[in-house]
MARLUM-796986 format. One line per 3 residues: number of its first residue (from 1); their letters; for each residue x, y, z of N, C-alpha, C, O, CB. Coordinates in pm, whole numbers, plus 50000, padded with zeros to 5 digits. Glycine has a CB too. Layout:
BEGIN
NUM	a	X,Y,Z,X,Y,Z,X,Y,Z,X,Y,Z,X,Y,Z; ...
This chain:
BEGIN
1	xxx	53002,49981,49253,52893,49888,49287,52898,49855,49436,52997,49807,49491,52902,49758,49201; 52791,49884,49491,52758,49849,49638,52747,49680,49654,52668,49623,49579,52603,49927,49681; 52805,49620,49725,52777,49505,49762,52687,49480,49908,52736,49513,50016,52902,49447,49760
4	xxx	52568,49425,49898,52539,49377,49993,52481,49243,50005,52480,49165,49910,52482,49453,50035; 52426,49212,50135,52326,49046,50143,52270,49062,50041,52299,49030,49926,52201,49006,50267; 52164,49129,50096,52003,49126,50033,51952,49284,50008,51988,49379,50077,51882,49045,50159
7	xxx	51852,49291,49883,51823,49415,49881,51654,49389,49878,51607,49280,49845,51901,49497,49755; 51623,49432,49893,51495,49459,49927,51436,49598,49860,51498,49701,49882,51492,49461,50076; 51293,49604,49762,51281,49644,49656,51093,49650,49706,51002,49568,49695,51361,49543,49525
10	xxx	51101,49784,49762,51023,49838,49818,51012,49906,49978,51085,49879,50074,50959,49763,49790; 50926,49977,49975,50968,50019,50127,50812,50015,50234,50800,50073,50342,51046,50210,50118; 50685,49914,50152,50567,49921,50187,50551,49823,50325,50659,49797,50378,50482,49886,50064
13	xxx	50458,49778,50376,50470,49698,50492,50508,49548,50470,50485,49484,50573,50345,49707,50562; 50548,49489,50391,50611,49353,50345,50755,49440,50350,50837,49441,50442,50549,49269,50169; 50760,49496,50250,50960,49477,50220,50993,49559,50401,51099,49538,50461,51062,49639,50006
16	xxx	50878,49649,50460,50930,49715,50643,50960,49579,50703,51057,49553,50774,50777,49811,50767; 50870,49501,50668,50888,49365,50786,51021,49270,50724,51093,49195,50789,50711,49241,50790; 51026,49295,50598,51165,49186,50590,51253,49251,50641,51321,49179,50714,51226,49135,50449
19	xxx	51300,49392,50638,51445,49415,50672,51420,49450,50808,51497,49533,50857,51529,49530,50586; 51317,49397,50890,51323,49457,51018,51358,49308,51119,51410,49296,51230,51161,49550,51054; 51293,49195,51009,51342,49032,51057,51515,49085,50984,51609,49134,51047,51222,48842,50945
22	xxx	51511,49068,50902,51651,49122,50840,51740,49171,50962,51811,49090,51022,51627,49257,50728; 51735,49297,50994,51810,49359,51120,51784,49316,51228,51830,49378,51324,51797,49485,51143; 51705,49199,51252,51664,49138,51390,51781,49034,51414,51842,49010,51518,51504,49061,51389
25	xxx	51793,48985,51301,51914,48859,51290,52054,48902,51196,52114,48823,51124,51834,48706,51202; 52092,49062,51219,52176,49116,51181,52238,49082,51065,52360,49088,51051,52235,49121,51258; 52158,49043,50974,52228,49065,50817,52187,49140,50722,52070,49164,50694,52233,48961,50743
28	xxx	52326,49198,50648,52288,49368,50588,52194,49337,50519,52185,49228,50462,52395,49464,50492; 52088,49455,50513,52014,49451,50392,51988,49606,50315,52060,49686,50375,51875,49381,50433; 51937,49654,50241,51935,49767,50188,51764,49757,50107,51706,49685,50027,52083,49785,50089
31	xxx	51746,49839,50164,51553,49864,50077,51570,49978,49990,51651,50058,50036,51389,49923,50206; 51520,50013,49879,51518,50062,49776,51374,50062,49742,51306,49970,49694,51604,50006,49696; 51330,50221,49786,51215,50267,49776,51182,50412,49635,51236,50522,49624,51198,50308,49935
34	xxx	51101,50362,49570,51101,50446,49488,51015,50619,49483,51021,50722,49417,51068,50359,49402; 50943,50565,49593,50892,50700,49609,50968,50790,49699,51090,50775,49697,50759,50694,49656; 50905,50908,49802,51013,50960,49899,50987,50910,50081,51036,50943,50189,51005,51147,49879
37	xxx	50894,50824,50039,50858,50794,50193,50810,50629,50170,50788,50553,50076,50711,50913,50268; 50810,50625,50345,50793,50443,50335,50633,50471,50359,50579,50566,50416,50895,50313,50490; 50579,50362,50300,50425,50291,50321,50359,50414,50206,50259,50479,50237,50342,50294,50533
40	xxx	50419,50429,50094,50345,50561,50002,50221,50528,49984,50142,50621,49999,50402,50595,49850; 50157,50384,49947,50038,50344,49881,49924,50414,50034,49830,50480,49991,50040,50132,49835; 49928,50405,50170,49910,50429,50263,49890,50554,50283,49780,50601,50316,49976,50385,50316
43	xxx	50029,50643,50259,50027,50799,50280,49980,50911,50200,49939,51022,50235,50137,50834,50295; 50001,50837,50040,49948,50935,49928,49826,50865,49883,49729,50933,49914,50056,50964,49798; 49797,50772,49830,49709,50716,49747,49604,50624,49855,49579,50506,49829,49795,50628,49629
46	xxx	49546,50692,49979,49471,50602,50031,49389,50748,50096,49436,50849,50148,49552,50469,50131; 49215,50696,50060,49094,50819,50108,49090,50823,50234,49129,50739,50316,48940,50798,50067; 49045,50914,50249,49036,50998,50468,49005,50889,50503,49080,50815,50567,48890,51142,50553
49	xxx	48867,50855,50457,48767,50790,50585,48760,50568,50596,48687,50477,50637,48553,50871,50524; 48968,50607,50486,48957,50437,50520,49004,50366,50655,49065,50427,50743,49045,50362,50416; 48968,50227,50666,49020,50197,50769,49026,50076,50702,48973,50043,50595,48962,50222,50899
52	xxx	49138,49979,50819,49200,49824,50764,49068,49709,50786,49008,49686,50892,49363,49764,50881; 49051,49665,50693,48937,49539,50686,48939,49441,50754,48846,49360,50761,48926,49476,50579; 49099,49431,50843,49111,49316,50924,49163,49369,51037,49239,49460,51069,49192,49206,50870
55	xxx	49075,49254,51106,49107,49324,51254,49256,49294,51303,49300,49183,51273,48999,49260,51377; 49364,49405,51396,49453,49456,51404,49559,49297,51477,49679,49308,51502,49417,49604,51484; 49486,49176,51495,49557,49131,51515,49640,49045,51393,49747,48985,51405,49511,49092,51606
58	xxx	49555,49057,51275,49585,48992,51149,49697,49157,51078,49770,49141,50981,49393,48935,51044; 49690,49251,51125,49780,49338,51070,49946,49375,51121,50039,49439,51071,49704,49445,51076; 49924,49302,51238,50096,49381,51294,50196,49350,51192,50165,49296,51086,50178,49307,51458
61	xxx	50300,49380,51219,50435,49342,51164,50511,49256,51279,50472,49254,51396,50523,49480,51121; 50585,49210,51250,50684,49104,51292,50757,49174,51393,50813,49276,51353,50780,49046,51177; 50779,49125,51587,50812,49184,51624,50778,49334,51718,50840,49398,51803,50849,49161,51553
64	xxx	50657,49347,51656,50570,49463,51750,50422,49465,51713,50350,49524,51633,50626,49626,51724; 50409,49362,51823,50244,49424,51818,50179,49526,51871,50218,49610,51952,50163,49352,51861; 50067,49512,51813,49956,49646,51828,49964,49642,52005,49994,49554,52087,49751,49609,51744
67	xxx	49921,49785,52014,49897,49794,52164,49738,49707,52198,49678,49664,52099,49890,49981,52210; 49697,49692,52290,49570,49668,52341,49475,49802,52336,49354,49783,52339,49587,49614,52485; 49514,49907,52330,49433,50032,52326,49430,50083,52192,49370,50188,52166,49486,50139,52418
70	xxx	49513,49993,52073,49465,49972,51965,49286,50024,51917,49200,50066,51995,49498,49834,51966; 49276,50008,51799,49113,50039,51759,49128,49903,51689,49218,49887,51606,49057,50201,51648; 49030,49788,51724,49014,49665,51645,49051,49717,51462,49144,49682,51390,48831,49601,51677
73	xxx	48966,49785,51441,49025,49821,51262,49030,49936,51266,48940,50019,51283,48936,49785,51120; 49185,49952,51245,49241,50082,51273,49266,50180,51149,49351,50165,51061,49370,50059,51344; 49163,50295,51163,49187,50368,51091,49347,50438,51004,49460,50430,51053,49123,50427,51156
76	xxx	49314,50499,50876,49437,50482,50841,49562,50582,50862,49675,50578,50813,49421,50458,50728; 49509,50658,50938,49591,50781,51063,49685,50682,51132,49806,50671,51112,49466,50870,51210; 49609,50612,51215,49653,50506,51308,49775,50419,51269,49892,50421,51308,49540,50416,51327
79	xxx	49714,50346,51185,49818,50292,51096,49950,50303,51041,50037,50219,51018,49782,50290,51027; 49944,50467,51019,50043,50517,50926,50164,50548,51014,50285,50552,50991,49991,50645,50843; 50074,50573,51143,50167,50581,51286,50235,50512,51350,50339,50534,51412,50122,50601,51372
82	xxx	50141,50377,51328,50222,50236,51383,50302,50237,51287,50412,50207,51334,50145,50084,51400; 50312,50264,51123,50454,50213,51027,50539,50289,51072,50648,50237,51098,50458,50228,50859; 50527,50410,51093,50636,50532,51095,50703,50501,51254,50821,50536,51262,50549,50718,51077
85	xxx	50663,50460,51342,50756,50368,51443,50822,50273,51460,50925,50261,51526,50726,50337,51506; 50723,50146,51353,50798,50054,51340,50930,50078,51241,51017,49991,51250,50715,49956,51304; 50944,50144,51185,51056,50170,51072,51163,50242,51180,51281,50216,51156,50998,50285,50919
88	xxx	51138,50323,51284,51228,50411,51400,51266,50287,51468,51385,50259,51474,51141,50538,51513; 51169,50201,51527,51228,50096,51633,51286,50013,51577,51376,49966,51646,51145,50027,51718; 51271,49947,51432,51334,49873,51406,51487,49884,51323,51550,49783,51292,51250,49818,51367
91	xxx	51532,50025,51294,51629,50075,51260,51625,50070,51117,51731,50065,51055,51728,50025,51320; 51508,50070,51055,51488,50071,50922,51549,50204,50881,51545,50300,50958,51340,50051,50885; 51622,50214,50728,51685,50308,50717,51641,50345,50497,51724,50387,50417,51864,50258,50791
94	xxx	51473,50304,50458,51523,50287,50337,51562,50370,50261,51542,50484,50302,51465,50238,50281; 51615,50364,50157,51691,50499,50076,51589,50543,49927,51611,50494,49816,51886,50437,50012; 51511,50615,49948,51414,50669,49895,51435,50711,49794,51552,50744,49776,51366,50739,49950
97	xxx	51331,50734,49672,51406,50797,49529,51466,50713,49454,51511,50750,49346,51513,50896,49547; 51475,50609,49488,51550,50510,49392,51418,50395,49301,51335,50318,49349,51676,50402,49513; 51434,50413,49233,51368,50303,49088,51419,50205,49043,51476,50193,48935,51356,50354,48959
100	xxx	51406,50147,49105,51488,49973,49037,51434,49972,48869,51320,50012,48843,51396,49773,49144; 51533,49918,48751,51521,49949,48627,51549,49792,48619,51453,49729,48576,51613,50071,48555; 51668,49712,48654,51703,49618,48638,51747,49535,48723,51816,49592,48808,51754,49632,48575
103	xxx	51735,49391,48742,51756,49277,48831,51806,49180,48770,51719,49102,48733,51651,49232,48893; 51899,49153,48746,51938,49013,48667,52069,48937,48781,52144,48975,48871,52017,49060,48470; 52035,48815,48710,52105,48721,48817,52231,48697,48731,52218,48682,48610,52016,48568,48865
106	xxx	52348,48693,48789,52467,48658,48730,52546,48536,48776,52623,48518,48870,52544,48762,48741; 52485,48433,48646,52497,48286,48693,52695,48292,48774,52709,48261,48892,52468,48149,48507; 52776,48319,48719,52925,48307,48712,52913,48367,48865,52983,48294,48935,53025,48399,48574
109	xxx	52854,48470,48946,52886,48471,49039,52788,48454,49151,52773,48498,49265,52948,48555,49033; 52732,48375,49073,52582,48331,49163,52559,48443,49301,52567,48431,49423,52604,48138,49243; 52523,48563,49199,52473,48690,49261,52385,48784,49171,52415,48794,49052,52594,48769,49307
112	xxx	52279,48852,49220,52192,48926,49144,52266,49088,49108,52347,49109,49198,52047,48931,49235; 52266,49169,49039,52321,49287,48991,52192,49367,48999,52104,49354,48914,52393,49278,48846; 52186,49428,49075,52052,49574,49063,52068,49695,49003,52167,49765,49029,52010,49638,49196
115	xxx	51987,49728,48930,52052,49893,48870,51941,49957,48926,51828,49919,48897,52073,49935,48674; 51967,50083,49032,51860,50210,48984,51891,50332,48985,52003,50379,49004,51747,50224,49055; 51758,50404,48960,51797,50509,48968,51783,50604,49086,51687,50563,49152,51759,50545,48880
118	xxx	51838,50721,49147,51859,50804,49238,51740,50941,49129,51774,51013,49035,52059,50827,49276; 51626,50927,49187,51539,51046,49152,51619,51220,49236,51611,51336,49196,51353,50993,49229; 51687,51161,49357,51731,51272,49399,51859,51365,49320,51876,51485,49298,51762,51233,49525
121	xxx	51933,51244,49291,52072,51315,49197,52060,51258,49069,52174,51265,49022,52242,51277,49255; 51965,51191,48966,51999,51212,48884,52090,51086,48828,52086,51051,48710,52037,51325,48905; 52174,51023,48931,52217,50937,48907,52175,50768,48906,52070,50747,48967,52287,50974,48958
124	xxx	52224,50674,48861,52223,50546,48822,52311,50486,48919,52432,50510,48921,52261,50525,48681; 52244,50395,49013,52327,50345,49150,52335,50164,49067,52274,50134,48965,52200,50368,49358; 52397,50100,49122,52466,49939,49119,52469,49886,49256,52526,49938,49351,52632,49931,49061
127	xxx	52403,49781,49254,52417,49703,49411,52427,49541,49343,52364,49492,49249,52240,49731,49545; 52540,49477,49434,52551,49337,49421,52491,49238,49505,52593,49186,49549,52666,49311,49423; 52394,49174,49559,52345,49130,49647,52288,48923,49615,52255,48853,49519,52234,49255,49669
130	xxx	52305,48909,49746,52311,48738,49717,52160,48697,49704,52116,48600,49642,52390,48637,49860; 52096,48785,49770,51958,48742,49783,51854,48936,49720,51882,49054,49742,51934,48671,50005; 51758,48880,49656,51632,48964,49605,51550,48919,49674,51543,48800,49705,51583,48962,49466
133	xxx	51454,49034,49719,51330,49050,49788,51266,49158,49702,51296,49277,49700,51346,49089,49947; 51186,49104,49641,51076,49175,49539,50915,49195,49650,50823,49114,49653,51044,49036,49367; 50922,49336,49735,50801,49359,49745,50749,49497,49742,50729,49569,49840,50769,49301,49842
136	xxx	50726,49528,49589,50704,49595,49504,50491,49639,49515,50409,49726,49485,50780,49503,49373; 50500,49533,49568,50355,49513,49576,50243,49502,49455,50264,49486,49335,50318,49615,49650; 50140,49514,49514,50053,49487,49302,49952,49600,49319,49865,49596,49231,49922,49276,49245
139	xxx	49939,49689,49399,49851,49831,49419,49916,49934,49382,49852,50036,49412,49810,49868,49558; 50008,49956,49332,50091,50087,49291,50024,50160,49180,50016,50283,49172,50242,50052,49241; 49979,50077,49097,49949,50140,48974,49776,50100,48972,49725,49991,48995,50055,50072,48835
142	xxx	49712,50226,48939,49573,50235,48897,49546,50187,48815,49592,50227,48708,49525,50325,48878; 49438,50053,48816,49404,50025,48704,49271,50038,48619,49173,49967,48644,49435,49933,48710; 49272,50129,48518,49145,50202,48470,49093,50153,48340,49125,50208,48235,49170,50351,48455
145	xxx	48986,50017,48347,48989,50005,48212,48915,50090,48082,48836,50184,48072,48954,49891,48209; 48971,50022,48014,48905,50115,47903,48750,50054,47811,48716,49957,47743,49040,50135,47781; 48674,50221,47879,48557,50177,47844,48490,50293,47730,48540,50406,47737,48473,50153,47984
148	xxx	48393,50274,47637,48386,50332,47499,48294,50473,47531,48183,50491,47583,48308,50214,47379; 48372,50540,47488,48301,50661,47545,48313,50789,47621,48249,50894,47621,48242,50624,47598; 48458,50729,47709,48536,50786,47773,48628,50891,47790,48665,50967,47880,48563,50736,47782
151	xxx	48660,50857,47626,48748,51004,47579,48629,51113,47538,48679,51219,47502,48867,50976,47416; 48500,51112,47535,48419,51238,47480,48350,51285,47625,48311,51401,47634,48289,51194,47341; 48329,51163,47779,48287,51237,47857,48314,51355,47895,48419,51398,47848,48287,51193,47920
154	xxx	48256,51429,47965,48279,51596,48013,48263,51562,48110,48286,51668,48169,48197,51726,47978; 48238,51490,48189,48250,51495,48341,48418,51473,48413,48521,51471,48346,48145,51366,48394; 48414,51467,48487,48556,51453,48593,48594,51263,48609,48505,51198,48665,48499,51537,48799
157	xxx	48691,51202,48571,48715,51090,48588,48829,51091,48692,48932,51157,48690,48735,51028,48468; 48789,51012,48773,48958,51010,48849,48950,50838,48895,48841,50789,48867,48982,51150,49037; 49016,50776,48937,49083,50664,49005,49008,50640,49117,48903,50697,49145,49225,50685,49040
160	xxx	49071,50546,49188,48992,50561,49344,49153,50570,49428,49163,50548,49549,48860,50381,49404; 49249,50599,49354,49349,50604,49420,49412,50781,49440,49497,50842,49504,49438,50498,49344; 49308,50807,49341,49308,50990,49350,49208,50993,49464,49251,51064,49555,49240,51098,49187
163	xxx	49124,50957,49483,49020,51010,49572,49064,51017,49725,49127,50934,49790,48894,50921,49557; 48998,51174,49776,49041,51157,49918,48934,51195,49996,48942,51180,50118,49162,51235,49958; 48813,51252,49933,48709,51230,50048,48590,51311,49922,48616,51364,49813,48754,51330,50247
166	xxx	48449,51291,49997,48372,51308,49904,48333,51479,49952,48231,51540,49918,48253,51183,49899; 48435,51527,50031,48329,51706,50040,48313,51742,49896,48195,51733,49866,48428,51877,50128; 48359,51765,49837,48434,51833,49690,48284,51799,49566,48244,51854,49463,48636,51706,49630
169	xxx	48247,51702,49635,48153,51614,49507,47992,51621,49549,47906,51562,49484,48203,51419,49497; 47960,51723,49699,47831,51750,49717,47827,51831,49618,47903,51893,49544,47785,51795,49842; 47609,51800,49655,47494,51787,49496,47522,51769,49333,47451,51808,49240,47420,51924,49479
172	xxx	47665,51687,49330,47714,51622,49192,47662,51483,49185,47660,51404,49279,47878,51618,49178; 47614,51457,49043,47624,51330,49036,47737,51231,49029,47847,51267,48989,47568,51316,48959; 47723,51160,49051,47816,51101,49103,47838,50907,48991,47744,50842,48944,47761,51105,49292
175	xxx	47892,50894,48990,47892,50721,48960,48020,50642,48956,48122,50676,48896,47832,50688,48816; 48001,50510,49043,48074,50473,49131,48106,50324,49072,48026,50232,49092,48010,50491,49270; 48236,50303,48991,48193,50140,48902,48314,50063,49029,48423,50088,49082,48264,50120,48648
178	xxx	48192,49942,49030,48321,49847,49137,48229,49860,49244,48169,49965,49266,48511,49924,49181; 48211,49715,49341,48166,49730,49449,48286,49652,49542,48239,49623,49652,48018,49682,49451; 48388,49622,49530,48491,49608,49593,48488,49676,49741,48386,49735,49776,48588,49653,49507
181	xxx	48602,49668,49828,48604,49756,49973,48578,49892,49911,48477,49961,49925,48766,49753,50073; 48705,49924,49831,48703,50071,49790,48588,50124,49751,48553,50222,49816,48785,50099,49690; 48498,50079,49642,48371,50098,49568,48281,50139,49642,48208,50238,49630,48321,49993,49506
184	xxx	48287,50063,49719,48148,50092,49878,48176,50109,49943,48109,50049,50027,48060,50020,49952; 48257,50170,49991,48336,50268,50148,48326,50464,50034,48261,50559,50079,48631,50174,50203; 48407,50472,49893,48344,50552,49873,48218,50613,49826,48173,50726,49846,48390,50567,49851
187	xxx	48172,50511,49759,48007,50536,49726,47951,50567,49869,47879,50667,49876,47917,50385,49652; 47972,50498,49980,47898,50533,50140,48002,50697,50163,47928,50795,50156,47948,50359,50310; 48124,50726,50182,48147,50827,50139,48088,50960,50087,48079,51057,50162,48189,50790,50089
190	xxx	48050,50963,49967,48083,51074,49857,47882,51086,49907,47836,51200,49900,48170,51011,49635; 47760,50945,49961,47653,50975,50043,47656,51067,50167,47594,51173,50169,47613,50864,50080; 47696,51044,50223,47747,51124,50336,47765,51263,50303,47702,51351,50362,47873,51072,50386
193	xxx	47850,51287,50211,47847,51434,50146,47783,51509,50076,47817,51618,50029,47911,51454,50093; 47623,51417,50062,47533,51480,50003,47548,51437,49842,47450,51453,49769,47548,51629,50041; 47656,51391,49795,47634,51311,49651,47532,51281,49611,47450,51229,49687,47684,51200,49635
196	xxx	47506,51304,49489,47378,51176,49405,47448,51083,49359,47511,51095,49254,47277,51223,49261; 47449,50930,49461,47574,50824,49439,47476,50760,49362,47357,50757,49394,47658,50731,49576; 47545,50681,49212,47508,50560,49203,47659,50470,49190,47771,50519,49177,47401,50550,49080
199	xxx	47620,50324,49198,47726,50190,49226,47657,50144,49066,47548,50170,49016,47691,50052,49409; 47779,50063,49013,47747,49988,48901,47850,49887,48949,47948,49921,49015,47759,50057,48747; 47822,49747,48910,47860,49641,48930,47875,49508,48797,47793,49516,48705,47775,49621,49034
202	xxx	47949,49425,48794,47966,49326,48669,47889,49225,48795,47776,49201,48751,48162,49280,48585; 47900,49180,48886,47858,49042,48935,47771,49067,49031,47776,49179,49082,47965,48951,48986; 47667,48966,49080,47570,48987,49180,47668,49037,49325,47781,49004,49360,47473,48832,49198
205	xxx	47573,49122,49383,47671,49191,49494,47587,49048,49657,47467,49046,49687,47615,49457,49516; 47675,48974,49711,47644,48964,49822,47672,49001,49950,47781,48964,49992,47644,48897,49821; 47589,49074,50037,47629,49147,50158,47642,49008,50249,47588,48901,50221,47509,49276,50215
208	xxx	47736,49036,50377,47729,49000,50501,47732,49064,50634,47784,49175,50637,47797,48937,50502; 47691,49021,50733,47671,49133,50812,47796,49127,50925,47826,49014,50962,47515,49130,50877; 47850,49210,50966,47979,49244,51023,47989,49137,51172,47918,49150,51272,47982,49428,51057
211	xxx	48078,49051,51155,48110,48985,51249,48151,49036,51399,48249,49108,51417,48192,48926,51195; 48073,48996,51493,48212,49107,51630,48204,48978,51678,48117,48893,51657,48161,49285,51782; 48314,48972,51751,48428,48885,51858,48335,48787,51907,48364,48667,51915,48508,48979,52005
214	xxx	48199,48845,51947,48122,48740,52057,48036,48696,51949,47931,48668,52007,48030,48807,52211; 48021,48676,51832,47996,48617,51716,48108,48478,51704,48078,48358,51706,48012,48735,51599; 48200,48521,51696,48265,48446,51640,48342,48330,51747,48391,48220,51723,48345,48532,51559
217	xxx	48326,48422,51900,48334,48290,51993,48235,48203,52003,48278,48113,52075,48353,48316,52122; 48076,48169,51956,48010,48153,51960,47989,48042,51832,47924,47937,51841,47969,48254,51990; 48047,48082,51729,48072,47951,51608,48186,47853,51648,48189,47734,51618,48124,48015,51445
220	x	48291,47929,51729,48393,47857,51797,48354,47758,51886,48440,47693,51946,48470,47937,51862
């Protein structure tokens, strides 16, 4: 059993920024990432043509901000670039392949016990640590409800966490449930590619129209 501080139980841009305050004020920590790379939701499960909804000064991490030659909402190329530095500059080191199975606190030594697993060997690792950092995040898993009918369609169903751009889906029909960011970045998407898009929605959709800077000094 590995003993350390703190383990940290994810490797996305919350659990990058704790162990990077973590190694800022030099106490061990260990991240335990289950996929094979840091920021996965970012690198695998996010479409070409997204970009961050908030502008880049509401996105840095702790410790390094955005350059000024930044893109106000920075595409997600951009992005993926600023993580993959900040994890180099800040000496982030997480150990990938591992699946946390279990976390329990062990009152007698007022310390948490972690079990996971090593996807690389196969094996079942043990860490003792005084402090848990659960940021696991709540986007990992697709959530697809179940609607009647579904198992006899013949068309193509996928996620919006499968989707990576709409070439693939010109002169298909198309239908797009959810008007969320995702919903209407790919429905505008899969248009662009010549789709026959439609959007379906549960609640009245209200638009607003895109704020810029000299807007908003101006309510100020």
């Amino acid at each position: 059993m590995e003993e350390v501080t703190v383990v940290i139980v994810g490797a996305g841009p919350s659990g990058l920024a704790t162990a990077a305050c973590l190694n800022h004020l030099s106490i061990p920590n260990v991240v335990l990432e289950k996929e094979d790379c840091h920021a996965s939701l970012w690198k695998k499960r996010a479409y070409d043509r997204v970009s961050l909804h908030l502008a880049k000064e509401f996105c840095s991490l702790p410790l390094m901000p955005h350059s000024r030659s930044t893109p106000t909402y920075m595409p997600r190329a951009t992005f993926v670039r600023y993580l993959d530095k900040y994890v180099e500059k800040m000496g982030i080191k997480p150990r990938y392949m591992r699946s946390v199975e279990e976390a329990k606190w062990e009152e007698g030594e007022k310390r948490w016990r972690v079990e996971a697993w090593n996807g690389a060997t196969g094996e079942r690792e043990e860490y003792s640590a005084e402090f848990l950092v659960v940021a696991s995040g709540e986007n990992g898993l697709g959530n697809v409800p179940e609607v009647a009918g579904m198992e006899s369609f013949g068309g193509e169903i996928i996620h919006s966490s499968k989707y990576k751009s709409g070439r693939e889906f010109e002169g298909k029909e198309v239908l797009v449930v959810g008007c969320g960011n995702s919903g209407m970045e790919i429905a505008f998407d899969l248009s662009n590619y010549g789709a026959h898009t439609s959007i379906v929605v549960r609640s009245p959709v209200r638009s607003l129209y895109t704020f810029s800077n000299l807007t908003f000094s101006l309510l100020s």
